[in-house]
Structure formats: C-alpha cells, structure tokens
N, C-alpha and C positions, 0 to 999 in steps of 0.2 A: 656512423654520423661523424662530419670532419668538426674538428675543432673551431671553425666560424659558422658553422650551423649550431654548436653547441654556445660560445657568444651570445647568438643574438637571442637562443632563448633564455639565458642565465639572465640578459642585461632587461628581456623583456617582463620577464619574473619580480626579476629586484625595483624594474621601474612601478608596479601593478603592486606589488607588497611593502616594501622600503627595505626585507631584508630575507635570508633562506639559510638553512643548513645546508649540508653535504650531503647527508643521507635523504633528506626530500630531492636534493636536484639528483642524486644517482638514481633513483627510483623512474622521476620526470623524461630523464635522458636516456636513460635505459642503457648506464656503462655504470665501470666502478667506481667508488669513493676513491679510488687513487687516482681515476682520472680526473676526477673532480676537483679534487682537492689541487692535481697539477695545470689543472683550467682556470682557476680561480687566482692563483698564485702568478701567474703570467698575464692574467687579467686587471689583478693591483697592479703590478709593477708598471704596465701599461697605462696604472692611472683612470682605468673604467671602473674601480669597484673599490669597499674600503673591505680588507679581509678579518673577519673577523675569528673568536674563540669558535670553533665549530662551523664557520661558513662564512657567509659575507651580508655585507649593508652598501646601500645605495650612498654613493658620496656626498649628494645631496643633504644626506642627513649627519654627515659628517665635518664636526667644525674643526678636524685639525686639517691644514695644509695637505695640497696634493702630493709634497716633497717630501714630508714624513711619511705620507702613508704608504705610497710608492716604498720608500725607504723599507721602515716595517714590515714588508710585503715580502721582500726577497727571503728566500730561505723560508718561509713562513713557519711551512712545517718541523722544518730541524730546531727554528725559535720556542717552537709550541714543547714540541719535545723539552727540551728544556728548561721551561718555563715551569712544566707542569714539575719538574726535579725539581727545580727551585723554591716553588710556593710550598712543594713534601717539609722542606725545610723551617719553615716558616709555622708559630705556634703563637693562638691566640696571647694576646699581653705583650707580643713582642712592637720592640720600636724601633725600624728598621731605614735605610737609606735607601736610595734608588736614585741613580743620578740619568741622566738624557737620553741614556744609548735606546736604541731602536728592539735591540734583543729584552732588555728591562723594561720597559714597556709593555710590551706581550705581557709578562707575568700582571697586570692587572687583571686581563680577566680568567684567573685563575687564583686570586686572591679577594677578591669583592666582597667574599663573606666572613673572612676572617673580622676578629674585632681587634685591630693591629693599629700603631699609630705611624704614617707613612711621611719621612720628612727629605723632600726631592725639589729640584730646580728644573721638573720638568710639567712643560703647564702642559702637553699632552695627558701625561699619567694624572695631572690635578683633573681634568676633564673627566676621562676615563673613569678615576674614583668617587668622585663626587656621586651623593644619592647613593653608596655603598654602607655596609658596617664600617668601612676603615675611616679612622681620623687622617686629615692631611696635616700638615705644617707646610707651607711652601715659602723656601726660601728667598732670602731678599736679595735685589741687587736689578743689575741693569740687565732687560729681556735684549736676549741675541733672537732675532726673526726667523731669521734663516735656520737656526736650530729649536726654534719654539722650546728655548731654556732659559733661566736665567744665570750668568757668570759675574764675574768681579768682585773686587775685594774684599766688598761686602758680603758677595753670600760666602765667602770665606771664614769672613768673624761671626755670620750667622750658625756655619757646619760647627763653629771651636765652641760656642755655648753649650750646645747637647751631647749625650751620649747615647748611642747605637747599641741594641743586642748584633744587629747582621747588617753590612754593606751587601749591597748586589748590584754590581758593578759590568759595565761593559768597557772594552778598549778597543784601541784600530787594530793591534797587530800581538802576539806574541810569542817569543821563542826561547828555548832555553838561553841559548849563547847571551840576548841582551836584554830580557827580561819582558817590560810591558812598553809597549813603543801608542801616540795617539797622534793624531792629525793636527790638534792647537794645542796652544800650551794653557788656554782655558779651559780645557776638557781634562787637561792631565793635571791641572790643582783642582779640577772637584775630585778628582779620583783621591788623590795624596788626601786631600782635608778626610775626603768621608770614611776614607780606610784609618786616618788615624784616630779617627773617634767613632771606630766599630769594635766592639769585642772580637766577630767573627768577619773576614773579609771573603764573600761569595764573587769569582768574576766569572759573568757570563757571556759563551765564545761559542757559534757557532765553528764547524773544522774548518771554514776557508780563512779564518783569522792565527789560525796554530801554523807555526813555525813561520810567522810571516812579520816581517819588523815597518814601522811606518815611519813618517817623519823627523819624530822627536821620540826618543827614546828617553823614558822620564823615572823608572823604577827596578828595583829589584824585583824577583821571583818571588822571593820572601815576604814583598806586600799581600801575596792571594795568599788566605788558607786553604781555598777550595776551589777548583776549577770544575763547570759544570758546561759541558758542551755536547755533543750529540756522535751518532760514532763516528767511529773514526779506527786508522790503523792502528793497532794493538803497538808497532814501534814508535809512531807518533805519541802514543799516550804513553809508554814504558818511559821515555827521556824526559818527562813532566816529571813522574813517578820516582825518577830514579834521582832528583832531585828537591824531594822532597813535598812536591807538592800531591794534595791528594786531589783525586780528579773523580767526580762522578759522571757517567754518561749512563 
C-alpha cells in the first residue's frame, strides 16, 4: 500500500474517532510500526495531524497552533526517545524548569503522572499538563505568539524568585568549540535565568542540533550538566565527553 493510500485512511480514522495509536493503525494497515510511526511523523510536519505520545490526534481537537505542532512533529521519534531519558530523571517532589523549546514539550506526556511542580513560560506544556498530577506555575511576562511563550523582563525576575531541583532545557545549536548558540536573545535569557536557578541543568538536543552553532552564541559548555539527545556518532558524543560534559543517549 503507498503512502497516500496509507494518508487517507489514517486521516479517515482520526476524523471518525478524534484520535489512534500506532499499534492499532499497524494492525489496520497491515505494515509496521515503523512505517507508521514514519507516516505519521510527515503527516504532522505536513500540518494534517497533531502527533502524539504513542500515536496521533485530530487537529481539531488540538488548541496549540499549527506552527508548534508542525514544529514538535519533526524528529518526533528521536524527541520521544529522549524525552522518555528525561522524564527517568525526574522523581516525584521534584520542582523542575522547562522552558519553550519543541523537544521539552514532548516530555509532558511522559511526565503527566508524576506529582512534580512544573514552572515554564511555555503556554503549550501549561495546556498539555493541565488536569494532570503535576502542579504548574506559569510564568509572568509578555506572550510572544509566534512561540506560544512568554518572554521579558519580567518573567526574568519571576525565574530569580524560585529555586529548581532540574532545568530541561532546549537550544538552537551546539558545539564544543562555542558552546550553546539560540536563534533570539529572548530564548537565550530564559535559558541563562533557568539554568542559574537549577541545581541540575538537563539540555535537550536532538543530533541534528550537535556540532551546529546558531545565531547568537550566548553560553559556555559548562552551563549543561547533562546532555540528553538520541544516537548519535560515538565521535560526535566522545568531544562532548572529553570536555566534560556527561551525555546520556
């Protein structure tokens, strides 16, 4: 079966239910979960579907932006992968950061049950958690649209009030030689605020983000304690390693 015959009964599915796993549409389709999952994944990106933990949902019922979820979508699976390291990390009682990025995100639904207190500028992940065990705080300040976050000065002296057990953090770009490089220099002071008021600073990077520098180049090395990204070349990870940082994949 080609890949638009596999489409139109995904999308016919999801319009008739609102939402499916993987393992029901492999069964339906009669191919693998890895095709599925790589049907699905081109299917968000494309803006047909929102992709969910284990499958997908009709967009319809989905109130974040086409431009986030699109966003989210890419790499879904290497995110999930990840994600799922990330939330292992994570232990009830803890009170944790999470600031906009599209990869940090994913970790809500992999964390829904924990009874955690979650304090973020991203009204995506406030959606997402809401009706969960987790407590939110959401940060104050002025909403950026376009990133369905909120930035400025304010939620600056909102991040300097609290203290974090774990940051989990995403960036644009990173490489040993310049460190953590981001696309605005509003995205690169929540980073700086929420890493200096984490005990532990988790950043999470898919590999097309490793050895790759962005705009603004805003940190040292030394701000991650822990890079968590998915595999990757054993050389690529050894020159993280050999600089100190530890890296889970």
């Amino acid at each position: 079966m080609s890949y638009q015959s596999r489409k139109q009964i995904i999308l016919k599915i999801l319009d008739e239910k609102g939402d499916v796993d993987v393992k029901e549409l492999a069964q339906v389709l009669e191919t693998s979960e890895i095709t599925v999952r790589r049907d699905l994944g081109t299917m968000a990106a494309d803006g047909l579907l929102y992709r969910t933990h284990g499958g997908a949902m009709k967009l319809s019922l989905v109130n974040q932006p086409i431009s986030f979820v699109q966003k989210s979508a890419v790499n879904a699976d290497k995110k999930d992968h990840i994600c799922r390291i990330a939330a292992a990390q994570i232990q009830d009682g803890d009170v944790i950061f999470m600031d906009c990025g599209s990869t940090v995100f994913r970790m809500c639904g992999f964390i829904r049950d924990k009874r955690i207190k979650v304090i973020t500028n991203s009204l995506p992940v406030v959606h997402e958690l809401l009706n969960s065990a987790v407590s939110i705080n959401l940060i104050g300040g002025e909403v950026d649209a376009e990133r369905q976050a909120v930035h400025g000065s304010m939620s600056i002296e909102h991040i300097r009030r609290y203290q974090a057990d774990k940051a989990f953090l995403g960036v644009g770009g990173i490489s040993v030689e310049k460190g953590l490089s981001a696309v605005s220099e509003k995205e690169a002071e929540m980073t700086l605020s929420m890493a200096a008021n984490a005990q532990v600073t988790y950043l999470l990077c898919d590999s097309s983000k490793l050895g790759k520098d962005k705009y603004l180049t805003f940190a040292p090395l030394t701000l991650v304690n822990v890079l968590i990204t998915d595999e990757q070349s054993s050389e690529i990870i050894q020159a993280f390693t050999n600089v100190g940082v530890k890296v889970l994949r």
